[in-house]
C-alpha positions as CSV (number, residue, x, y, z in Angstrom):
1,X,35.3,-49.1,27.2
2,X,32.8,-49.7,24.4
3,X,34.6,-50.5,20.8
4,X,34.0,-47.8,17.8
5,X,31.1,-49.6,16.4
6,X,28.5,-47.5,18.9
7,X,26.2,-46.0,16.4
8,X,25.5,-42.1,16.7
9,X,22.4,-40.7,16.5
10,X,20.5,-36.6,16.6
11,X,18.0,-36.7,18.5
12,X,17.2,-33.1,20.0
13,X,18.6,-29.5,17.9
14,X,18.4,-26.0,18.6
15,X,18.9,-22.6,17.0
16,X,19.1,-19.0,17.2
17,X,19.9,-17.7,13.8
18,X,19.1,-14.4,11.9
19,X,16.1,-16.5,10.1
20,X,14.4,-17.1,13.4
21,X,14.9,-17.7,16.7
22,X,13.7,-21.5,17.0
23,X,14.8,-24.7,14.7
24,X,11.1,-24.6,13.0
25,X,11.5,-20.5,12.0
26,X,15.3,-21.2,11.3
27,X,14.0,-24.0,8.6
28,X,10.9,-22.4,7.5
29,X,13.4,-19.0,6.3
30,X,15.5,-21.3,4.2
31,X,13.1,-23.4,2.6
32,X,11.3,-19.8,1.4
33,X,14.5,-18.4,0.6
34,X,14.8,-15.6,2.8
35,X,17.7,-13.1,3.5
36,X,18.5,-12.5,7.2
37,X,21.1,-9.4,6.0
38,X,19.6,-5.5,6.6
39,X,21.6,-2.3,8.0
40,X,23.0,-3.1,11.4
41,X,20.3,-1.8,14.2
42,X,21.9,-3.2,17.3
43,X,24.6,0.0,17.2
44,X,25.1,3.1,15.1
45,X,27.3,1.6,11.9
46,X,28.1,5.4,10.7
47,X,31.8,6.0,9.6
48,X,32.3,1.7,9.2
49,X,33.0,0.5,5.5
50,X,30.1,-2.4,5.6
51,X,27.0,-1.4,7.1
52,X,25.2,-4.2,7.2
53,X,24.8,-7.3,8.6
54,X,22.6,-10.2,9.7
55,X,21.8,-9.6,13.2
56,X,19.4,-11.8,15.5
57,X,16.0,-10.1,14.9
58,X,14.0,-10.2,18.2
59,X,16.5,-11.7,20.6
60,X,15.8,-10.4,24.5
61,X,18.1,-12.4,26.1
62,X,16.2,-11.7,29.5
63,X,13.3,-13.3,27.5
64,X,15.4,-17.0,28.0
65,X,17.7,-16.7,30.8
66,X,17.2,-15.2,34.3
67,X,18.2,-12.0,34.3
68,X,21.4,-12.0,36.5
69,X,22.6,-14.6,34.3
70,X,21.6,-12.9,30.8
71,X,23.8,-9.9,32.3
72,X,26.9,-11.4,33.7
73,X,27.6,-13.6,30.2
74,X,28.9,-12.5,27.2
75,X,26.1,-12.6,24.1
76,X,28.0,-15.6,22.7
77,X,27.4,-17.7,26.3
78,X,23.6,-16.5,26.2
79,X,23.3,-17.9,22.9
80,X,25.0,-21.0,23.6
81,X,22.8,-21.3,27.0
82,X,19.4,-20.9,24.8
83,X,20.2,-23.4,21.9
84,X,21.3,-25.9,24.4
85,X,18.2,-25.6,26.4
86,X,16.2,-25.9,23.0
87,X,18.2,-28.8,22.2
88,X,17.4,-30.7,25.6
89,X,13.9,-29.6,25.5
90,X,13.3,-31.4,21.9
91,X,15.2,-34.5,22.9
92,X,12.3,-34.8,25.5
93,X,15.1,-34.9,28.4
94,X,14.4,-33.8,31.9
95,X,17.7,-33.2,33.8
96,X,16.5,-32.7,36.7
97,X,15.0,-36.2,37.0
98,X,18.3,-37.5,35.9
99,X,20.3,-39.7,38.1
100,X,24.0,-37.9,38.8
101,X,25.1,-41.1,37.1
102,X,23.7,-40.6,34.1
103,X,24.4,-37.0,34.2
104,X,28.3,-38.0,34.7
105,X,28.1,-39.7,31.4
106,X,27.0,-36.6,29.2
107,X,28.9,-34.0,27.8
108,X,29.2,-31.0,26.5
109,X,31.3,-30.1,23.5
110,X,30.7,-27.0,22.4
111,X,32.6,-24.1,20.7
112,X,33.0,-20.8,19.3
113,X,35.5,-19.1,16.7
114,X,36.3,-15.9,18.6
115,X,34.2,-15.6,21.6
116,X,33.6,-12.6,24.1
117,X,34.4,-9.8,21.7
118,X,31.9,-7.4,22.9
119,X,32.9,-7.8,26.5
120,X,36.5,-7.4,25.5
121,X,36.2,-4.2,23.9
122,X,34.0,-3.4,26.6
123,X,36.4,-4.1,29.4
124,X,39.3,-2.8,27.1
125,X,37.8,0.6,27.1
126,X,37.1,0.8,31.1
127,X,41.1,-0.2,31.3
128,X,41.9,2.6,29.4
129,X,39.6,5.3,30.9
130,X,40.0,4.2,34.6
131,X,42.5,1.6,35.1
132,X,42.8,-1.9,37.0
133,X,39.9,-0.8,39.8
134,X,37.4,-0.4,36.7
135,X,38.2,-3.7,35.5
136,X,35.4,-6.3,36.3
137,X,36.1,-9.5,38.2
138,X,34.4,-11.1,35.4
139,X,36.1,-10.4,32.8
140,X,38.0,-13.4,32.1
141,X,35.4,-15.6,32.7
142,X,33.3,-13.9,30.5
143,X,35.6,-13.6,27.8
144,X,37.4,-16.8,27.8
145,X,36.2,-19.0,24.2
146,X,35.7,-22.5,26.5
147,X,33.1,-20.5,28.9
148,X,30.1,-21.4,27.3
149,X,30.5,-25.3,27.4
150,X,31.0,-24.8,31.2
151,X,27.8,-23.0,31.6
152,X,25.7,-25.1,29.9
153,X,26.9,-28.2,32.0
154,X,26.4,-26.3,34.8
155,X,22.8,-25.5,33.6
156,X,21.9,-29.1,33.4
157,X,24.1,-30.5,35.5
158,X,26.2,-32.5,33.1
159,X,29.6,-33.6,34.6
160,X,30.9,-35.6,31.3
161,X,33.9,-34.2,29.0
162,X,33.9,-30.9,28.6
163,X,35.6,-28.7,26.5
164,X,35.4,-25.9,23.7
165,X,37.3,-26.7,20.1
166,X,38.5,-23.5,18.2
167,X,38.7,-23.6,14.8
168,X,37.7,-20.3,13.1
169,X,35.0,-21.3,10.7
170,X,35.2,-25.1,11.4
171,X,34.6,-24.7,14.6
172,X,30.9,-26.1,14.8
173,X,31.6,-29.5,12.8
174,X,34.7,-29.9,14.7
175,X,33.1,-30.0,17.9
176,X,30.2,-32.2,16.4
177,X,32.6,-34.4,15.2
178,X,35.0,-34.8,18.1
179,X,31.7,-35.6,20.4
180,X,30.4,-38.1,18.1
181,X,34.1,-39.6,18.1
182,X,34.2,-39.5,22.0
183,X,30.6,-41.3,22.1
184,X,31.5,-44.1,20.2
185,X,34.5,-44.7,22.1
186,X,31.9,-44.7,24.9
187,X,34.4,-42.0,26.9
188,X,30.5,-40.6,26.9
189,X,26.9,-41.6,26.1
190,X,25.7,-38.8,24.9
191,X,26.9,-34.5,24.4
192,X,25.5,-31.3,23.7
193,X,27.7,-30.2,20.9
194,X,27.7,-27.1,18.4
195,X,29.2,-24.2,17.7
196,X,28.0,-20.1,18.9
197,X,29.4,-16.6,17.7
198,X,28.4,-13.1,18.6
199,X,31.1,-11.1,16.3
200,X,28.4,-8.4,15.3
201,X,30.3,-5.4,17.2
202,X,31.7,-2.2,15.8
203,X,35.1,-4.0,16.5
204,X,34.3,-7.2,14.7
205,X,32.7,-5.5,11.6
206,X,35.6,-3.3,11.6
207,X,38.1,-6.2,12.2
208,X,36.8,-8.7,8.7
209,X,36.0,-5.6,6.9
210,X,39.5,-4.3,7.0
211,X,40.5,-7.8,5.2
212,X,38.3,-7.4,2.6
213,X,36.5,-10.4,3.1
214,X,32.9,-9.0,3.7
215,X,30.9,-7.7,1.0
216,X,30.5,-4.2,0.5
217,X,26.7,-4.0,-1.0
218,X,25.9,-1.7,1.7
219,X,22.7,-0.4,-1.0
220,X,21.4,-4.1,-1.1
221,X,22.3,-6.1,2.1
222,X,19.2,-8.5,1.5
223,X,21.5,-9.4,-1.7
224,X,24.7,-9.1,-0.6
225,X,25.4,-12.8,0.2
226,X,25.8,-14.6,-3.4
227,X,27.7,-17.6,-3.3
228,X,28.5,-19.2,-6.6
229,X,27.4,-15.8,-8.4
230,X,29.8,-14.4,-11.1
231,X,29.4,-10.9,-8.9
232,X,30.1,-12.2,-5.3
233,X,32.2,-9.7,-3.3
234,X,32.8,-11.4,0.3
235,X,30.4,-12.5,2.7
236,X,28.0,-11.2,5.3
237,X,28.8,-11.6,8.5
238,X,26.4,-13.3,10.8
239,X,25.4,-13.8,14.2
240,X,23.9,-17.1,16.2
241,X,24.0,-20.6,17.3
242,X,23.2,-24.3,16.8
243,X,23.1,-27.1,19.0
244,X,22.5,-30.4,18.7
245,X,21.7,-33.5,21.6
246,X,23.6,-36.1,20.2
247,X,23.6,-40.5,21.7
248,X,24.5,-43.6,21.7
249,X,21.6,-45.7,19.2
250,X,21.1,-48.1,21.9
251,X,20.0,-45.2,24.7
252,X,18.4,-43.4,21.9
253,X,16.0,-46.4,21.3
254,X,15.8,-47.5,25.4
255,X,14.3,-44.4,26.3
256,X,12.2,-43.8,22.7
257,X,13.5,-41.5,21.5
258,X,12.7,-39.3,18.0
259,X,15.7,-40.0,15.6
260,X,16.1,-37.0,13.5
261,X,19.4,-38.4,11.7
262,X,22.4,-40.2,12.2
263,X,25.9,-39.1,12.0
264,X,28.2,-41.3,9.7
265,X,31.2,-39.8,10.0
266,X,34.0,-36.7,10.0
267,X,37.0,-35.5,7.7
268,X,39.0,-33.2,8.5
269,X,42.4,-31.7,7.0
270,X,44.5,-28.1,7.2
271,X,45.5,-26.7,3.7
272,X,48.9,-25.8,5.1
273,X,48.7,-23.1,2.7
274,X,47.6,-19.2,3.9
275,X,46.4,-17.9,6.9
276,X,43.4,-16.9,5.6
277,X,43.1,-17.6,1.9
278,X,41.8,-21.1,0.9
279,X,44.4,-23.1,-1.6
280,X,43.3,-22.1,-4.5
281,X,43.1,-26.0,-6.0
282,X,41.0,-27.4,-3.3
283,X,43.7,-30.0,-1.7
284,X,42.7,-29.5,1.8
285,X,39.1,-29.4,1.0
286,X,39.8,-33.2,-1.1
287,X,41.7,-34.4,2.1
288,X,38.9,-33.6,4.1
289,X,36.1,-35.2,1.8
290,X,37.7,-38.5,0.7
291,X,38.1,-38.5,4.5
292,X,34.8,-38.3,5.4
293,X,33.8,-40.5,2.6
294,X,35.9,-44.0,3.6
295,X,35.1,-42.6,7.4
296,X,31.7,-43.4,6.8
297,X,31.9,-46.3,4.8
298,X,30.7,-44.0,1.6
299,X,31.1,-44.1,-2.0
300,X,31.0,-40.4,-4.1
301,X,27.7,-41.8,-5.4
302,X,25.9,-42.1,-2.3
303,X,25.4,-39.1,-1.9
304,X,22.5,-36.6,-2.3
305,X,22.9,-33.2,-0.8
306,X,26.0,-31.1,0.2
307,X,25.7,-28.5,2.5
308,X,28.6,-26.2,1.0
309,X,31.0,-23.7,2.9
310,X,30.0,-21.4,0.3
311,X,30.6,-17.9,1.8
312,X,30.1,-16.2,-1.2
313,X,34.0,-14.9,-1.7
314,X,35.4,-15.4,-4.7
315,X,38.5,-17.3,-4.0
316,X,36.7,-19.9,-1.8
317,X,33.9,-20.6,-3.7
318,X,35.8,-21.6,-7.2
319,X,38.3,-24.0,-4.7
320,X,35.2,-25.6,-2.9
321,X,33.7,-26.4,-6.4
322,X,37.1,-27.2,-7.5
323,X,37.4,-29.9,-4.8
324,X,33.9,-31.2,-5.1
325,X,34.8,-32.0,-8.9
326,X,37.8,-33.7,-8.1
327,X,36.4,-35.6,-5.0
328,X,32.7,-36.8,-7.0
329,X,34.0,-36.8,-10.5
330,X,30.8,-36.9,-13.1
331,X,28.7,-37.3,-9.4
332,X,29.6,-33.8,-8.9
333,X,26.7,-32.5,-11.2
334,X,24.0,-35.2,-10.2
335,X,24.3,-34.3,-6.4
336,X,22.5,-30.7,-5.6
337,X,24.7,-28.5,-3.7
338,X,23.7,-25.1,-1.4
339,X,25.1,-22.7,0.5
340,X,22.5,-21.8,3.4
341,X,25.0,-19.0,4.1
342,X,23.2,-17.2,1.4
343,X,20.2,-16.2,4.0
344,X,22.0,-16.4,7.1
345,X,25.4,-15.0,6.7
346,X,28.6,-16.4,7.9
347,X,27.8,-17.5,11.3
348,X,31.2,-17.8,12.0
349,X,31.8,-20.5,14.7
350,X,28.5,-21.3,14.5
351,X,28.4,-22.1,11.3
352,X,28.8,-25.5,10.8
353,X,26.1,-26.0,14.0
354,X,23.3,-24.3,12.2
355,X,24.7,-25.7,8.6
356,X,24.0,-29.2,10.4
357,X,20.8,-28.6,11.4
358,X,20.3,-27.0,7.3
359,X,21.6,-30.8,6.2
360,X,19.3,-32.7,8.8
361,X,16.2,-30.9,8.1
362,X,16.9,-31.6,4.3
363,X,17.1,-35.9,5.3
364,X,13.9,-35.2,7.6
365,X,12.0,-33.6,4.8
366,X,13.2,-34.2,1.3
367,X,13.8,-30.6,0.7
368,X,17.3,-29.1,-0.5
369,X,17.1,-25.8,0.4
370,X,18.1,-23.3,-1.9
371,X,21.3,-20.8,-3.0
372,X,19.2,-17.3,-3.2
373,X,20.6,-14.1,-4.9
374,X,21.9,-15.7,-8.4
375,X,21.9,-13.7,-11.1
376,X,24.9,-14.3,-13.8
377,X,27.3,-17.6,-13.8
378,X,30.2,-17.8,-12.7
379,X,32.0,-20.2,-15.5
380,X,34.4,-21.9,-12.8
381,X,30.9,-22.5,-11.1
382,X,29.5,-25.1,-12.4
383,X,27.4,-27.7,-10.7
384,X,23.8,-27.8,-9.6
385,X,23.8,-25.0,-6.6
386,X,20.2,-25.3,-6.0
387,X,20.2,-21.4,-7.1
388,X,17.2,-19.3,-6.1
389,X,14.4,-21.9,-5.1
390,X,14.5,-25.1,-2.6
391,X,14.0,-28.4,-4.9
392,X,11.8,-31.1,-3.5
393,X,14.2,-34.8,-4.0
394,X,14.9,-37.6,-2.3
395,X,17.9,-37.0,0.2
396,X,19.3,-40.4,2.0
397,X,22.8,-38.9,2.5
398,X,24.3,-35.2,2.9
399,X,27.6,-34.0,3.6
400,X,28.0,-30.4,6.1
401,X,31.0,-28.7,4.8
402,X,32.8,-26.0,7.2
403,X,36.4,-24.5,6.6
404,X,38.4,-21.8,8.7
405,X,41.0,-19.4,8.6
406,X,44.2,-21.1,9.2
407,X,43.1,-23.4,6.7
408,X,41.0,-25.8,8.9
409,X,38.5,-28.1,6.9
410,X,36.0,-30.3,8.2
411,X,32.8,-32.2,6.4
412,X,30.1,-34.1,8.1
413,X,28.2,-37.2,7.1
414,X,24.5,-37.4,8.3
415,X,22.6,-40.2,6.9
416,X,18.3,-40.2,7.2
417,X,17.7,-42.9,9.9
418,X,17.1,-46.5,9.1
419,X,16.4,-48.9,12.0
């Protein structure tokens, strides 16, 4: 087995997101600070407390996947299936001229935060109406969270590990992170890894909404999501998914490969605190960033750009900035910091994927992209959030951060590549 000095590199991405339905439209929406939020259309939200939502404006999943696959999979599994195929497309990889060997030493790591809600409230209604015979043998399979890492290596053929990580909100860096720690073990070569959530349902609205954690601008969903504002109210929920075709530097560079990035390193941490609330100091968050920091051989000064949690709730934003603060010291107001979550929504599982793709896009192109919908500061707020307009700077390093209920917390270090 190969030591843990295998270099890890991005070198194919894909997206579905409420920006745009490809990793070019995804980009060109942040950069432009535009809000993917606007009153639900994909069911009748009447009689709900939020209204609104960021939806995937477009999206024919018949328009990507046959059409007896697009109808026996739960909308989570079609997204997964369509960002992966993105993903292999844009590394320039032909599976089916693969050898099986090769195949049997990729994997697919690749997650969601809740999974087959719609077909659970689906089948959970047929139960109740007509009993075990209108129950569909599919169900379960549908349903199950780990489903759609075992269609996509059955799409391409990919017999390495395979397995879905479920961490809420982490759930996207966590899955990047543990198949960037498997390929530089060499239990791997290389992984389709990311993170997909389909949680825009009557029953999912309904379900955060009853929590009070989404925001209730139902007169101004466009505006709704305002991290870092003095006048947040909760986030918007989102809907989508990100993938990314992650390898081993050497196979990268054998088969010539475009490097988009290279990952540096994972922290993670619980806060051991509240099942959903964040500790209101930022420990966790400080666990998981000096972690990711001495993973990748870091100092707080390296880096440039931090793509933040940020959902735009009050609690959580004050304890991230708190925990940047602590963590980068007088570095904490020279770095810029955003929170793409501010056009998307709150992708859920997904978000850390998609967040990812935000930070590598940023090292590609010099480009932070922005915080939109700021209007008064928020005094515990304080460091460069990028508000309102993307800023044109150098970016070498950025950090992805992504935290869950439960009090998972995760950050990624992505690095521009440098032969």
């Amino acid at each position: 087995m190969a030591g843990t000095s295998r270099r890890v590199v991005v070198t194919g991405m894909g997206a579905l997101t409420p920006l745009g339905l490809s990793v070019e439209e995804y980009w060109r929406g942040l950069v432009e600070g535009e809000s993917g939020a606007a009153t639900i259309e994909s069911f009748d939200p009447e009689g709900l407390r939020v209204t609104f939502a960021c939806e995937l404006d477009g999206f024919d999943p018949e328009d990507h996947l046959p059409a007896k696959q697009a109808r026996r999979v739960d909308p989570f599994s079609q997204y997964a299936l369509v960002t992966a195929d993105q993903a292999v497309a844009d590394a320039g990889l032909d599976p089916d001229g693969m050898s099986q060997d090769e195949k049997d030493r990729i994997g697919v790591v690749y997650g969601t935060g809740i999974g087959g809600i719609k077909t659970f409230r689906d089948q959970a209604e047929e139960f109740i109406e007509g009993g075990e015979k209108r129950t569909s043998p599919f169900f379960i399979p549908t349903l199950i969270p780990d489903i759609a890492a075992g269609q996509i290596a059955m799409a391409h053929g990919f017999r390495g590990p395979n397995h879905a990580m479920v961490s809420a909100c982490a759930t996207g860096n966590h899955n990047i992170g543990d198949a960037y720690r498997m390929i530089q073990r060499g239990d791997m070569d290389a992984a389709l890894c990311g993170g997909t959530d389909a949680c825009v349902t009557r029953l999912g609205i309904a379900g955060f909404a009853s929590m009070r954690a989404l925001s209730t601008r139902n007169d101004d969903p466009a505006r709704a999501s305002r991290p870092f504002d003095a006048h947040r109210d909760g986030f918007v929920m989102g809907e989508g998914a990100g993938a990314l075709f992650i390898e081993d530097l050497e196979r990268a560079r054998a088969r010539g490969a475009t490097i988009y990035a290279e990952i540096e390193g994972i922290g993670m941490s619980a806060d051991a605190h509240h099942l959903t609330a964040p500790d209101p100091e930022g420990g966790g968050v400080c666990l998981a960033l000096n972690r990711v920091l001495d993973n990748a051989g870091l100092e707080p000064t390296d880096v440039d750009y931090i793509n933040a949690h940020g959902t735009s709730t009050p609690l959580g934003d004050e304890a991230e900035t708190k925990a940047l603060k602590k963590v980068f010291d007088d570095h904490a107001y020279d770095l810029n910091v955003s929170s793409t979550k501010s056009m998307t929504g709150h992708l859920l599982g997904a978000a850390g994927a998609i967040e990812a793709i935000a930070a590598i896009q940023a090292l590609r192109h010099d480009v932070v992209p922005p915080t939109i919908n700021f209007d008064e500061a928020d005094p515990a707020c304080d460091l460069d959030y990028t508000f309102n307009e993307a800023e044109e700077r150098p970016v070498s390093v950025a950090l992805s951060n992504a935290f869950g209920f439960g009090g998972h917390n995760t950050s990624l270090a992505l690095r521009a590549y440098d032969e």
